[in-house]
LUMLUM-481883 format. One record per residue: x, y, z of N, C-alpha, C, O in turn; residue in one letter; residue number from 1. Coordinates in Angstrom, 3 decimals, m for minus. Example, Ala and Ser with C-alpha at 12.3 -4.5 7.8 and 13.67 -1.06 7.14 Angstrom:
REM residues 2
+----------+----------+----------+----------+----------+----------+----------+----------+----------+----------+----------+----------+--------+-----+
!      n_x !      n_y !      n_z !     ca_x !     ca_y !     ca_z !      c_x !      c_y !      c_z !      o_x !      o_y !      o_z ! residu ! num !
+----------+----------+----------+----------+----------+----------+----------+----------+----------+----------+----------+----------+--------+-----+
!   13.190 !   m5.690 !    7.800 !   12.300 !   m4.500 !    7.800 !   13.200 !   m3.300 !    7.800 !   14.236 !   m3.319 !    8.465 !      a !   1 !
!   12.850 !   m2.250 !    7.080 !   13.670 !   m1.060 !    7.140 !   12.900 !    0.030 !    7.870 !   13.409 !    1.138 !    8.039 !      s !   2 !
+----------+----------+----------+----------+----------+----------+----------+----------+----------+----------+----------+----------+--------+-----+
***
This chain:
REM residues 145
+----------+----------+----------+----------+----------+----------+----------+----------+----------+----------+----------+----------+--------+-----+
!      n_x !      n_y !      n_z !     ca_x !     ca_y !     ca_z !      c_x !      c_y !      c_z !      o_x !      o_y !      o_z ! residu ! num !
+----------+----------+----------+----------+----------+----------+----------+----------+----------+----------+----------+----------+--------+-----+
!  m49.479 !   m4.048 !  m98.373 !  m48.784 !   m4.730 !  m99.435 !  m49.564 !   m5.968 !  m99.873 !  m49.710 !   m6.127 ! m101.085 !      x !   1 !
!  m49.998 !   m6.717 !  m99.166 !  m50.801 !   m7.950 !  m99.225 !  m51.966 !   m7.503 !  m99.822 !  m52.436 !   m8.351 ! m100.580 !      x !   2 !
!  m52.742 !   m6.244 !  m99.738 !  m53.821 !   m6.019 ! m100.298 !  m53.441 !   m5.615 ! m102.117 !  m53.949 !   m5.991 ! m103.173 !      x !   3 !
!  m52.727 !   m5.027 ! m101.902 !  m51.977 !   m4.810 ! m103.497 !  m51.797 !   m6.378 ! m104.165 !  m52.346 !   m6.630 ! m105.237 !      x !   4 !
!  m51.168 !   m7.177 ! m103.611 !  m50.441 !   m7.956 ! m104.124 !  m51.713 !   m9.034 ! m104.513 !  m51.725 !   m9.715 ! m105.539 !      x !   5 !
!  m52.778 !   m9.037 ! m103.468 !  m54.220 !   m9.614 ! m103.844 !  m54.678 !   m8.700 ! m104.969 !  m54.782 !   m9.430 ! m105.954 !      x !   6 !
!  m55.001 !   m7.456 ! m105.296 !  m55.562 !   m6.839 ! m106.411 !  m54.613 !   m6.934 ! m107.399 !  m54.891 !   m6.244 ! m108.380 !      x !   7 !
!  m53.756 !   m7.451 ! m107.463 !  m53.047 !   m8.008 ! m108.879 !  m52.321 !   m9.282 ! m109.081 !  m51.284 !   m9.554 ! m109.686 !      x !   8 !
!  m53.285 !  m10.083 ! m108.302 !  m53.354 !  m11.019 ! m108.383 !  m51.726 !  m11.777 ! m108.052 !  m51.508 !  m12.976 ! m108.223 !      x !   9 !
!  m50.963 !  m11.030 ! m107.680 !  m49.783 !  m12.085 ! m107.179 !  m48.425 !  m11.101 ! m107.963 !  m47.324 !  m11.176 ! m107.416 !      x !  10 !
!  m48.526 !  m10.477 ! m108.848 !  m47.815 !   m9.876 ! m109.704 !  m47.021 !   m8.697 ! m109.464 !  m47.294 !   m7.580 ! m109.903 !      x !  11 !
!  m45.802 !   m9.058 ! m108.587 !  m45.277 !   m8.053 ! m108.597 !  m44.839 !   m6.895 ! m109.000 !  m44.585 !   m5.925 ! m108.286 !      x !  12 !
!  m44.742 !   m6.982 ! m110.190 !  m44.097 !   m5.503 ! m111.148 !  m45.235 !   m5.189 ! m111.266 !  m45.259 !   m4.119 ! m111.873 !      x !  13 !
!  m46.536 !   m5.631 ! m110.947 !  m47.809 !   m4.663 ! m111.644 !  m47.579 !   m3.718 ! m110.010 !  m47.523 !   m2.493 ! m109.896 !      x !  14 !
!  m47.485 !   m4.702 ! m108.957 !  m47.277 !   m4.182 ! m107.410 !  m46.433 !   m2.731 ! m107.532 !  m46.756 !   m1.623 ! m107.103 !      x !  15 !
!  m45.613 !   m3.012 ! m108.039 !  m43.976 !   m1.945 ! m108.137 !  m44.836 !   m0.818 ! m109.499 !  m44.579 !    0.385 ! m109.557 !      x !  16 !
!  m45.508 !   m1.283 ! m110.159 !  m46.060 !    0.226 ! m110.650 !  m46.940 !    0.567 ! m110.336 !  m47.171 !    1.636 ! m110.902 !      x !  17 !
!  m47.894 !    0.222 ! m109.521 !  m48.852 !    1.281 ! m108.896 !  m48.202 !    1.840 ! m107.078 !  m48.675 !    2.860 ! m106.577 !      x !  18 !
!  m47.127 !    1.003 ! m106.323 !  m46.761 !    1.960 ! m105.756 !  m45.756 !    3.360 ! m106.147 !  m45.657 !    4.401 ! m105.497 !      x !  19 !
!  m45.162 !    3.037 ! m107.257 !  m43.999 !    4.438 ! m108.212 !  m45.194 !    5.420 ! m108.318 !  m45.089 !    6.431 ! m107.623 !      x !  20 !
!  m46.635 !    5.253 ! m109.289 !  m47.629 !    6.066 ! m109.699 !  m48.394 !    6.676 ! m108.403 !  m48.747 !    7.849 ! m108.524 !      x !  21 !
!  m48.722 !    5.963 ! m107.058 !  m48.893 !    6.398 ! m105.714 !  m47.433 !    7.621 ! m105.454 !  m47.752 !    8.799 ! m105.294 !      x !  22 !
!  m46.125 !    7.306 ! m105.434 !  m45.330 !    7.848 ! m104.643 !  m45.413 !    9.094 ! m105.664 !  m45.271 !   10.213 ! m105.171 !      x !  23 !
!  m45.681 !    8.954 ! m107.366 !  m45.569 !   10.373 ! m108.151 !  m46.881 !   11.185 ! m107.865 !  m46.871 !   12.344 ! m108.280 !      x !  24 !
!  m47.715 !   10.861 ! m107.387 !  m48.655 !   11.633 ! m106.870 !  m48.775 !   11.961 ! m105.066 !  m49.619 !   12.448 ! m104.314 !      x !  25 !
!  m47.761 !   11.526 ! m104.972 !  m47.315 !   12.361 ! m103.278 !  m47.984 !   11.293 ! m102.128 !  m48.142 !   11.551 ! m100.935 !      x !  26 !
!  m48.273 !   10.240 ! m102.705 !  m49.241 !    9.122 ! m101.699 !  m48.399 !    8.246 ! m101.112 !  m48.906 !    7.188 ! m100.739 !      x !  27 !
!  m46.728 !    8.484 ! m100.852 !  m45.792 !    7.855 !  m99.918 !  m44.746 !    7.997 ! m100.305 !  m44.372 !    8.988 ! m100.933 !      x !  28 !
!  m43.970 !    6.905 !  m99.969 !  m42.712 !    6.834 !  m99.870 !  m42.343 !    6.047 ! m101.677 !  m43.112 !    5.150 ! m102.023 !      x !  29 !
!  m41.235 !    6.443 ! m102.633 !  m40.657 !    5.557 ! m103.278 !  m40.450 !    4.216 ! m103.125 !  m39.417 !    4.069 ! m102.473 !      x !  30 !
!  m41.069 !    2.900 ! m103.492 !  m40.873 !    1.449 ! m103.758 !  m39.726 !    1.436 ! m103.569 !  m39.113 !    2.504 ! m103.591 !      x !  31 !
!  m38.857 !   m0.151 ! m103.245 !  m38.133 !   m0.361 ! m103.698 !  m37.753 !   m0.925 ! m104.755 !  m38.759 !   m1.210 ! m105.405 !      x !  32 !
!  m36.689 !   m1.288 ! m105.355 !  m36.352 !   m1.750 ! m106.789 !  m37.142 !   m3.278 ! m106.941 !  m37.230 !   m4.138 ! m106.064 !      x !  33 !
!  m37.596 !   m3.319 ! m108.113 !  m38.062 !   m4.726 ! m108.427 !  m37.749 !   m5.743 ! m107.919 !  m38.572 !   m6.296 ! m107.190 !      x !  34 !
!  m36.728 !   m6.207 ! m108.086 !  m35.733 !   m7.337 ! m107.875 !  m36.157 !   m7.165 ! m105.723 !  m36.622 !   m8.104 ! m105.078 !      x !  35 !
!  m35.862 !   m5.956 ! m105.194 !  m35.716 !   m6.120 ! m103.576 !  m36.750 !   m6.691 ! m102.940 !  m36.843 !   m7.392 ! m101.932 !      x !  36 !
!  m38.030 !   m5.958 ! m104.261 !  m39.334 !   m6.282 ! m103.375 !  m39.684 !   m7.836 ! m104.040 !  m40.344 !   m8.650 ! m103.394 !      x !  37 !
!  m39.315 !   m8.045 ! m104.998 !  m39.358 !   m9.492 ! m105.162 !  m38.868 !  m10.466 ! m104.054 !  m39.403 !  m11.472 ! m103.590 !      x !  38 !
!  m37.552 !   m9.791 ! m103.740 !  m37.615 !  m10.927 ! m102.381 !  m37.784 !  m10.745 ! m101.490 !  m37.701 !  m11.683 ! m100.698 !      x !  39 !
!  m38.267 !   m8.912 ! m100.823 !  m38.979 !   m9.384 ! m100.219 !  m40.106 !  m10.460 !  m99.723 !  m40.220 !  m11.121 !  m98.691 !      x !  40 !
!  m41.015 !  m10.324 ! m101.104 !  m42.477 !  m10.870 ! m100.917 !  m42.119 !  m12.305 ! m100.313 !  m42.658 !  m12.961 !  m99.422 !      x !  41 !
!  m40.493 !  m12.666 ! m101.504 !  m40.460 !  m14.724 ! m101.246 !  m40.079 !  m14.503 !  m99.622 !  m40.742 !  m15.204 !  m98.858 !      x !  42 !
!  m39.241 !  m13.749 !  m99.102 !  m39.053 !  m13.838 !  m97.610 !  m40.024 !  m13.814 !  m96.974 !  m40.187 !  m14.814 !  m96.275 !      x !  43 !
!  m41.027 !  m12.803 !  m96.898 !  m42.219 !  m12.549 !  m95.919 !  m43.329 !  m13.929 !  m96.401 !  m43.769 !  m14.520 !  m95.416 !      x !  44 !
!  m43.679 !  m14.333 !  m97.397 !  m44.798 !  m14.841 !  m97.922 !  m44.591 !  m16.381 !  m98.129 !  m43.668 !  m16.489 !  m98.936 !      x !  45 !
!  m44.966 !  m17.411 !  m97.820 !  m44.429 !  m19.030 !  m98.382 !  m45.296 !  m18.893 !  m99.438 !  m46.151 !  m18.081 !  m99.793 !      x !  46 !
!  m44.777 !  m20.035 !  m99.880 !  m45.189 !  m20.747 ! m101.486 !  m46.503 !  m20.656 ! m101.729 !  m46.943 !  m20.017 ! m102.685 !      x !  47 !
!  m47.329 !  m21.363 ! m100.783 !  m49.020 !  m21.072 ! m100.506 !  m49.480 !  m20.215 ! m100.976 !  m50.085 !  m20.089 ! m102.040 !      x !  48 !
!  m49.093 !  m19.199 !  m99.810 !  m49.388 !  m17.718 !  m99.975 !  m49.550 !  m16.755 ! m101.209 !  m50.525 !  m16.061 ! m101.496 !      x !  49 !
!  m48.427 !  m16.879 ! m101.825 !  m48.275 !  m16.479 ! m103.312 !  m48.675 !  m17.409 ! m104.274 !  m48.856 !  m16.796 ! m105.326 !      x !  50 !
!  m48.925 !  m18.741 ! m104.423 !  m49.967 !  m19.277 ! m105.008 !  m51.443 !  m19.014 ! m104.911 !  m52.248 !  m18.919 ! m105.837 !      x !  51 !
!  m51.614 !  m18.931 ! m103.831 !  m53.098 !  m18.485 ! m103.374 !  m53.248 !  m17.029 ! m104.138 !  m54.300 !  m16.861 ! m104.753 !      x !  52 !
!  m52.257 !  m15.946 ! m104.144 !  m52.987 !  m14.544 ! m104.664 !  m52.782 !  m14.522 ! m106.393 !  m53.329 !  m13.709 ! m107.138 !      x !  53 !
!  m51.903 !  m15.568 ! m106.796 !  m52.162 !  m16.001 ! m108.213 !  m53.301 !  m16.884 ! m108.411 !  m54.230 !  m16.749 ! m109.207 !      x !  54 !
!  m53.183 !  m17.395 ! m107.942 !  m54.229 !  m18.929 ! m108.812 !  m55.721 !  m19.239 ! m108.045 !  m56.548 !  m19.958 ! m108.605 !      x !  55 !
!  m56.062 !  m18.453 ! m106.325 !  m56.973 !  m18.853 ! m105.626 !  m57.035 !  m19.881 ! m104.902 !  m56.480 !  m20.848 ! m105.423 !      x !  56 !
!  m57.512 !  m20.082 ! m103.846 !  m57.264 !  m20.841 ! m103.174 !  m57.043 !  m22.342 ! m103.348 !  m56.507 !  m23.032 ! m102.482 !      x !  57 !
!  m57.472 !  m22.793 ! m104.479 !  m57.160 !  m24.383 ! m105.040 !  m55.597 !  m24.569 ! m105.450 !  m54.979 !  m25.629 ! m105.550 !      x !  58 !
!  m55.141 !  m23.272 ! m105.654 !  m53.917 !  m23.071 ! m106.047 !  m52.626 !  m23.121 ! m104.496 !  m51.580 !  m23.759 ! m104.614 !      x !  59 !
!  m52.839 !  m22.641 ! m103.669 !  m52.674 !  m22.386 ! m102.677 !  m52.780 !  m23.982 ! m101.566 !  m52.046 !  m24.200 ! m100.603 !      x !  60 !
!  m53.530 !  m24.597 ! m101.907 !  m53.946 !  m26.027 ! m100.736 !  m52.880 !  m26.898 ! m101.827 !  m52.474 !  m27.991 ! m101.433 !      x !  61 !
!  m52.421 !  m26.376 ! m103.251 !  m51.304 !  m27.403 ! m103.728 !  m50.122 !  m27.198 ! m103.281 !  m49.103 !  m27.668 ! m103.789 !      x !  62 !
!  m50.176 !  m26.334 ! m102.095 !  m48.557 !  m26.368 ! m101.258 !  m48.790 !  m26.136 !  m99.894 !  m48.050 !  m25.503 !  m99.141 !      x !  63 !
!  m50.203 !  m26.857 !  m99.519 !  m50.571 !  m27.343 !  m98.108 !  m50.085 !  m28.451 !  m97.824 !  m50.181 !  m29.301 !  m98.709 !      x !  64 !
!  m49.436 !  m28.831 !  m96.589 !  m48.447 !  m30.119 !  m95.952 !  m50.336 !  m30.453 !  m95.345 !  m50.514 !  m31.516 !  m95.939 !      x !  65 !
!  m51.355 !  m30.248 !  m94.774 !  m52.562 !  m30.757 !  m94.384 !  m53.062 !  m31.727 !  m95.505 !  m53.272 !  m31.568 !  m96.707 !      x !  66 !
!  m53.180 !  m32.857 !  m94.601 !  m53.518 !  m34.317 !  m95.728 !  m52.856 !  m34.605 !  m96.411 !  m53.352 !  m35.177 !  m97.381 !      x !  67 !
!  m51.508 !  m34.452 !  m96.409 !  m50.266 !  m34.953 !  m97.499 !  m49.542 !  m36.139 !  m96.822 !  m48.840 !  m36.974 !  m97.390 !      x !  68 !
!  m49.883 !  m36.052 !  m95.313 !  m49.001 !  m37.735 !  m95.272 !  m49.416 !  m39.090 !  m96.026 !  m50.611 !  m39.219 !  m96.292 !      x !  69 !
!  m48.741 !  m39.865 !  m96.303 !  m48.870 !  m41.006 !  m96.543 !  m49.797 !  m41.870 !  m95.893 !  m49.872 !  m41.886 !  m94.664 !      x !  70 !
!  m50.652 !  m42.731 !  m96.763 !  m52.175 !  m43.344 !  m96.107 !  m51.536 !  m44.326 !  m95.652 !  m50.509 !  m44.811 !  m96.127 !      x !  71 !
!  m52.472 !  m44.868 !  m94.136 !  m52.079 !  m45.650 !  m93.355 !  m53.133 !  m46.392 !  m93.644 !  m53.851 !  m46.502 !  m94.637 !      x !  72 !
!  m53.082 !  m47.123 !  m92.085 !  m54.678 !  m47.729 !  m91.099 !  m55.319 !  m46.741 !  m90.962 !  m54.892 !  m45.613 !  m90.719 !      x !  73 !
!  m56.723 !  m47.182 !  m91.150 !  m57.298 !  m46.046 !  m90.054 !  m56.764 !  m45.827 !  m88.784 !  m55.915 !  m46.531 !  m88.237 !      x !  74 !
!  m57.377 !  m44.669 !  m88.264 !  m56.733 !  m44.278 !  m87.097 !  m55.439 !  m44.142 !  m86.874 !  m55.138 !  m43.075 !  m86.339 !      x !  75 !
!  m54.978 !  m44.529 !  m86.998 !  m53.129 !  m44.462 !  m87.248 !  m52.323 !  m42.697 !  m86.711 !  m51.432 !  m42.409 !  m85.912 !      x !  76 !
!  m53.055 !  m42.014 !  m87.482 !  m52.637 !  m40.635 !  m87.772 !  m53.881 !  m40.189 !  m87.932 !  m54.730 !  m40.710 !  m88.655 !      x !  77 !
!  m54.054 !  m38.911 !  m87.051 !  m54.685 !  m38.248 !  m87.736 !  m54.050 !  m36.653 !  m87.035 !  m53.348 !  m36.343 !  m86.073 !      x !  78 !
!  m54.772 !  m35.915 !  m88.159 !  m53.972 !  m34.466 !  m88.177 !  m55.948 !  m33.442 !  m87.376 !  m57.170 !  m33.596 !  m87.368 !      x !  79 !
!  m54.735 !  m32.406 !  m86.835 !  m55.849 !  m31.079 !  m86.637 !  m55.856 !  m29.976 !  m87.429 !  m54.879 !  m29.856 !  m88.168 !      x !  80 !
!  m56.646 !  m29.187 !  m87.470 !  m56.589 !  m28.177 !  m87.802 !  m57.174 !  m27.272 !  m87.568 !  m58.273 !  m27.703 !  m87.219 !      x !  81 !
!  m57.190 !  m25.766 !  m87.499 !  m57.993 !  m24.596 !  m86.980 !  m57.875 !  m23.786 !  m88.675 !  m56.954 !  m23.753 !  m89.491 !      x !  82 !
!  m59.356 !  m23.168 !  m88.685 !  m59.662 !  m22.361 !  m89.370 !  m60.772 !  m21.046 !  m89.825 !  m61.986 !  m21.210 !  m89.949 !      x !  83 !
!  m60.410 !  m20.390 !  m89.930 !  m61.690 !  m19.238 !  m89.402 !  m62.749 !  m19.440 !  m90.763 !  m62.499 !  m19.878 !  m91.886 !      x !  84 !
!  m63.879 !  m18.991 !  m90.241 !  m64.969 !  m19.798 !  m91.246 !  m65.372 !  m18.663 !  m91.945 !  m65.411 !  m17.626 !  m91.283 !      x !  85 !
!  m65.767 !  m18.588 !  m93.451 !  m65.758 !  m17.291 !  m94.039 !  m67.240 !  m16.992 !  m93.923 !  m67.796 !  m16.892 !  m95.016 !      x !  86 !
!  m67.984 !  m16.832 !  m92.895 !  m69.075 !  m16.561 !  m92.373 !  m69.519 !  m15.240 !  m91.080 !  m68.836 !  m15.489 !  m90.087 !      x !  87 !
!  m70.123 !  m14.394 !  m90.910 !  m70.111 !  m13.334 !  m90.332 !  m71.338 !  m14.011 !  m88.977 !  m72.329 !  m14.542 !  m89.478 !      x !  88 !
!  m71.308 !  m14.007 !  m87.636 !  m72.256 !  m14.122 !  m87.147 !  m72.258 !  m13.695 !  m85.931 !  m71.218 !  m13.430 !  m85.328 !      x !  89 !
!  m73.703 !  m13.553 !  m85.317 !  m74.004 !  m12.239 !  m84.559 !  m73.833 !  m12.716 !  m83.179 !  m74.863 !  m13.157 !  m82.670 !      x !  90 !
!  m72.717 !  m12.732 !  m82.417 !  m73.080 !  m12.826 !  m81.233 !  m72.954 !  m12.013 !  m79.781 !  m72.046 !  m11.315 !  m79.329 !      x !  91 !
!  m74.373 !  m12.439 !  m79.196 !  m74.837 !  m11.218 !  m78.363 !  m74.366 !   m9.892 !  m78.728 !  m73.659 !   m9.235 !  m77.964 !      x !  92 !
!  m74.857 !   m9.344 !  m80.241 !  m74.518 !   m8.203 !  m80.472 !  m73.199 !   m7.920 !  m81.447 !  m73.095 !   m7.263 !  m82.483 !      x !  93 !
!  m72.380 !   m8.577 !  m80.791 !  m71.159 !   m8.130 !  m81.825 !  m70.826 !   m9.605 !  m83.075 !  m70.522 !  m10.756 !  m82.760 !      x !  94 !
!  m70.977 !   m9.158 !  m84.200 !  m70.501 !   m9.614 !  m85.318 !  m68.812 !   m9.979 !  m85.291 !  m67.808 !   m9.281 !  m85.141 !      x !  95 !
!  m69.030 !  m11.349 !  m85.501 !  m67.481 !  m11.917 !  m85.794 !  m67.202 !  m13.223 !  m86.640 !  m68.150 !  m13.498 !  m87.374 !      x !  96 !
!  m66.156 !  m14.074 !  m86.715 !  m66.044 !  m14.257 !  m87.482 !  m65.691 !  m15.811 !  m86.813 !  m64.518 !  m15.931 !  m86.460 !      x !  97 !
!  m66.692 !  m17.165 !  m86.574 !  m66.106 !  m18.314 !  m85.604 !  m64.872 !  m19.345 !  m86.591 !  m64.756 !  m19.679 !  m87.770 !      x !  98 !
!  m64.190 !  m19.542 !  m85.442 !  m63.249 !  m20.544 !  m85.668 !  m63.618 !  m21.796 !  m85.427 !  m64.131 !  m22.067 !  m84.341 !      x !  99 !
!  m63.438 !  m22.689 !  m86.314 !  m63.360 !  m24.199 !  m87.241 !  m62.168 !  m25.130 !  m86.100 !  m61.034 !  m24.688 !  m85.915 !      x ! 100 !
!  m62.543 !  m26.122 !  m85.587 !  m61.375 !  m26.743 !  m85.030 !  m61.675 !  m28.226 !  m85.103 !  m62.645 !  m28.689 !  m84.504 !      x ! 101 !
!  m61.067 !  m28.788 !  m85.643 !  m61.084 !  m30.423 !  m86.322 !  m60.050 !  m31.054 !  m86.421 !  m58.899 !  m30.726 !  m86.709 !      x ! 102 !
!  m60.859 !  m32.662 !  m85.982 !  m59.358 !  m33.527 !  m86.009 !  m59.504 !  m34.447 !  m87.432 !  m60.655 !  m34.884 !  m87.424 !      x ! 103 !
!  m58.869 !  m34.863 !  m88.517 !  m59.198 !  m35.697 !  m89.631 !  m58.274 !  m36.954 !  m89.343 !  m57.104 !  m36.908 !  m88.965 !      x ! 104 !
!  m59.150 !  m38.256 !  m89.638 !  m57.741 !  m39.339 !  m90.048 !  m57.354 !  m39.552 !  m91.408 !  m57.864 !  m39.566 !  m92.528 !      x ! 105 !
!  m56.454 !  m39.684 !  m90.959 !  m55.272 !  m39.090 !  m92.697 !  m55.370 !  m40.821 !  m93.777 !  m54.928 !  m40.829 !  m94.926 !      x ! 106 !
!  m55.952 !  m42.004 !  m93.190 !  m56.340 !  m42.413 !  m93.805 !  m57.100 !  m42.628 !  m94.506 !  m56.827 !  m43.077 !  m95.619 !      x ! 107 !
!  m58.243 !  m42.403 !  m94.135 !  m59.769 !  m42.056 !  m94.652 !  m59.952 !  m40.820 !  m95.025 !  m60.765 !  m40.636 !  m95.931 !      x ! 108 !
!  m59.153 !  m39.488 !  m94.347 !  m59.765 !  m38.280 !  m94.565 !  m61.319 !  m37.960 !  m93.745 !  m62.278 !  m37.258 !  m94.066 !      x ! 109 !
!  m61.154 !  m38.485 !  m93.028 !  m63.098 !  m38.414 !  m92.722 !  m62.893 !  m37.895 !  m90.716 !  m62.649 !  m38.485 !  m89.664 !      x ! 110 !
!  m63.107 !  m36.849 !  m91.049 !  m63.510 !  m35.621 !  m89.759 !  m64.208 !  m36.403 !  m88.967 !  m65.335 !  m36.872 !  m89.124 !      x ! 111 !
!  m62.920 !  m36.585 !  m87.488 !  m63.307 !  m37.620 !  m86.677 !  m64.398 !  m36.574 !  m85.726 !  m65.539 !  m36.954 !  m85.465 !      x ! 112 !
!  m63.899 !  m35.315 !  m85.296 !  m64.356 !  m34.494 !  m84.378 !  m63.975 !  m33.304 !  m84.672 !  m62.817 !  m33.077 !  m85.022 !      x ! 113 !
!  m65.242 !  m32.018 !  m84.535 !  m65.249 !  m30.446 !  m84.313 !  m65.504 !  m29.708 !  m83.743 !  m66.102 !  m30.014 !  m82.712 !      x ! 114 !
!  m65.297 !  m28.591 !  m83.948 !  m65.594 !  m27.256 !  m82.538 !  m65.870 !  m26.354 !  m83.097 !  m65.003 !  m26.003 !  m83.898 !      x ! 115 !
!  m66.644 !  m25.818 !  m83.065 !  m66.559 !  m24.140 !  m83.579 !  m67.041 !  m22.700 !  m82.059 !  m68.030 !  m22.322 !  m81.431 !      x ! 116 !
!  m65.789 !  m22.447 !  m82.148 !  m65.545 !  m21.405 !  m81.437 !  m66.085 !  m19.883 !  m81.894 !  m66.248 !  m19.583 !  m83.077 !      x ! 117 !
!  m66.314 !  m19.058 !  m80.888 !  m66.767 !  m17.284 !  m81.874 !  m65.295 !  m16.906 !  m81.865 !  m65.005 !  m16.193 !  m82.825 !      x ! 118 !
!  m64.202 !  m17.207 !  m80.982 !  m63.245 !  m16.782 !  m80.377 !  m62.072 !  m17.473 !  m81.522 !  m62.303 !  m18.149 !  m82.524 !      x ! 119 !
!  m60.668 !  m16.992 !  m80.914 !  m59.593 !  m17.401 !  m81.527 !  m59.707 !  m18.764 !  m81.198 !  m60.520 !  m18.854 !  m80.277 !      x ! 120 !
!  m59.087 !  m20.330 !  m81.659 !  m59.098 !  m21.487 !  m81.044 !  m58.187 !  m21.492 !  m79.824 !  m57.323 !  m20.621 !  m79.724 !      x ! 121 !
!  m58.324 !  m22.347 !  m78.973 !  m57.924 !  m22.391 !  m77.257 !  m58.090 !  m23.565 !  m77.486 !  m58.527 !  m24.178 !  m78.460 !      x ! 122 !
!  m57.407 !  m24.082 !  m75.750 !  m56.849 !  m25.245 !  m75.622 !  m58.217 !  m25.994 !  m75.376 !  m58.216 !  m27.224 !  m75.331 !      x ! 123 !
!  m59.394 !  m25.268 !  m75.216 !  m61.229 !  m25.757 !  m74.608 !  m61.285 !  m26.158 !  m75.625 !  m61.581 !  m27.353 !  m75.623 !      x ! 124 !
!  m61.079 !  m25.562 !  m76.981 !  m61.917 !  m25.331 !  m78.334 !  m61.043 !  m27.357 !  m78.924 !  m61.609 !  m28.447 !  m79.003 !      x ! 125 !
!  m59.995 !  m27.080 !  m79.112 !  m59.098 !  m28.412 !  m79.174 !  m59.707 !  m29.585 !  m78.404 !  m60.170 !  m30.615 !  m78.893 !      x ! 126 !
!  m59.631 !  m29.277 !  m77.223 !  m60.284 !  m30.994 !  m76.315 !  m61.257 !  m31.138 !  m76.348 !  m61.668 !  m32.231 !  m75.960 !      x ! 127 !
!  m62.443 !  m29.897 !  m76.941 !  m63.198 !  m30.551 !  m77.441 !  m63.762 !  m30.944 !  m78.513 !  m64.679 !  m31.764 !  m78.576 !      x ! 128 !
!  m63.293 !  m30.435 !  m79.326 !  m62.720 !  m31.490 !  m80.849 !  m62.162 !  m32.740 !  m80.471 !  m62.754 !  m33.745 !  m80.863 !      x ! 129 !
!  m61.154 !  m32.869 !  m79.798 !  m60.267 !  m34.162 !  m79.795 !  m61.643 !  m35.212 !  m78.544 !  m61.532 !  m36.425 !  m78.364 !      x ! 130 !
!  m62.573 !  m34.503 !  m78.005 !  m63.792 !  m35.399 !  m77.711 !  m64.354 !  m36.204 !  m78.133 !  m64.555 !  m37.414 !  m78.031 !      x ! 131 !
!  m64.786 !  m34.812 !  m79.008 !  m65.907 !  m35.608 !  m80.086 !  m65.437 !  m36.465 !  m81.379 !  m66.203 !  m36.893 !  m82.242 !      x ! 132 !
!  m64.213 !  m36.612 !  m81.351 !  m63.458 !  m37.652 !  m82.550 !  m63.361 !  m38.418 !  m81.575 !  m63.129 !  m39.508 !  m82.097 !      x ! 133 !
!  m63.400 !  m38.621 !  m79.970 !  m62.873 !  m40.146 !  m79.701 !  m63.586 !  m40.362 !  m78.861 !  m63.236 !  m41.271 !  m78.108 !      x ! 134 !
!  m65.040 !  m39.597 !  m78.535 !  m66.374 !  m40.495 !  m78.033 !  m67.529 !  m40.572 !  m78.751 !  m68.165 !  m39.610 !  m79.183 !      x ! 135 !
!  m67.836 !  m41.916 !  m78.893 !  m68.703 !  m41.796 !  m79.676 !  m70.462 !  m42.232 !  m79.503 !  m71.181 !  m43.157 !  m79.883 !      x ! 136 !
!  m70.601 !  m41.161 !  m78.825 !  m72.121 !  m40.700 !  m78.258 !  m72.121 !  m39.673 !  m78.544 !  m71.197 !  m38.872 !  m78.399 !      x ! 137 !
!  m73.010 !  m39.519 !  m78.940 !  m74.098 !  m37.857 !  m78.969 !  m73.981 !  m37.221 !  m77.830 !  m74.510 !  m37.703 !  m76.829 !      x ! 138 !
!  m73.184 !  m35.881 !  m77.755 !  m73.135 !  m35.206 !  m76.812 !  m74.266 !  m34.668 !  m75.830 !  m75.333 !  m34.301 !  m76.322 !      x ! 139 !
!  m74.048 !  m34.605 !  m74.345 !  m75.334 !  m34.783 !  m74.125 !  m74.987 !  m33.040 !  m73.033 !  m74.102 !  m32.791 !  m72.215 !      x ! 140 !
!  m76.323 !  m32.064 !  m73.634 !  m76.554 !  m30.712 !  m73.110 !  m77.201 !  m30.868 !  m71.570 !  m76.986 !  m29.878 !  m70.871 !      x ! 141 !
!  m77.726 !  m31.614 !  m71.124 !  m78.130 !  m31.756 !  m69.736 !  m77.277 !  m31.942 !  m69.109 !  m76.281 !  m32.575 !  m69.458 !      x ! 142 !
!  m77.597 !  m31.071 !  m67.250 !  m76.178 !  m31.064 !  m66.508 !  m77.548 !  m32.294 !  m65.123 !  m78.730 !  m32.551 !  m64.890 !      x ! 143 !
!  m76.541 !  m32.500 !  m64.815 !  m77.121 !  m32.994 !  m63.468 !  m77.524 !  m34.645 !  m63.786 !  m78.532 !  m35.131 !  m63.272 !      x ! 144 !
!  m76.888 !  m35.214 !  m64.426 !  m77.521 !  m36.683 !  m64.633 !  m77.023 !  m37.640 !  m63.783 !  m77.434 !  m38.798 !  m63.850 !      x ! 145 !
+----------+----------+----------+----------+----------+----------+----------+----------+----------+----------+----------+----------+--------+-----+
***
């Protein structure tokens, strides 16, 4: 459904006539009525979501709560976030897709500390983001010092 609803850009009734024209050519089950799958989509999907398959992703970060609090002090607040990076890369063999893990202060906006994981983010991937935003030395790769 999500892939439909991306190839027409957000538009349900275009959604509801190419699954009727699928089900008249024997390729499933009958849709439901306009109106059901309309709310479906608002039930399953937030505001984002369906902004994002209308308008693209600029459309979509205008009903992101990330960086919307109110500016402080520095330091004051700052927010995390995890995100998978739209990049393919090879490791030891298998191709995947690394996760983004960052802390920002919501006053400045300015990415205190990051991680990038090959893996889903974990509680490793987090502390050490939340490290490298609150030490501030150059991480050091030598063991034994």
């Amino acid at each position: 459904m999500r892939v439909l609803l991306g190839l027409w850009k957000g538009n349900v009734a275009a959604v509801h006539r190419e699954l009727t024209a699928r089900a008249a050519r024997g390729e499933g089950d009958p849709p439901p009525s306009v109106p059901t799958l309309h709310r479906a989509i608002r039930r399953d999907l937030s505001p984002g979501e369906r902004a994002g398959l209308a308008g693209g992703e600029r459309e979509a970060r205008k009903h992101d709560v990330f960086l919307a609090r109110p500016r402080g002090w520095r330091n004051q607040v700052w927010e995390a976030d995890h995100v998978q990076a739209p990049v393919l890369v090879d490791i030891e063999g298998t191709v995947r897709r690394p996760w983004v893990t960052w802390f920002v202060d919501c006053a400045s906006n300015t990415i205190m500390g990051v991680a990038v994981t090959p893996g889903h983010p974990s509680r490793e991937s987090v502390l050490a983001a939340l490290r490298a935003a609150v030490v501030r030395e150059e991480p050091s790769t030598t063991r034994g010092r």
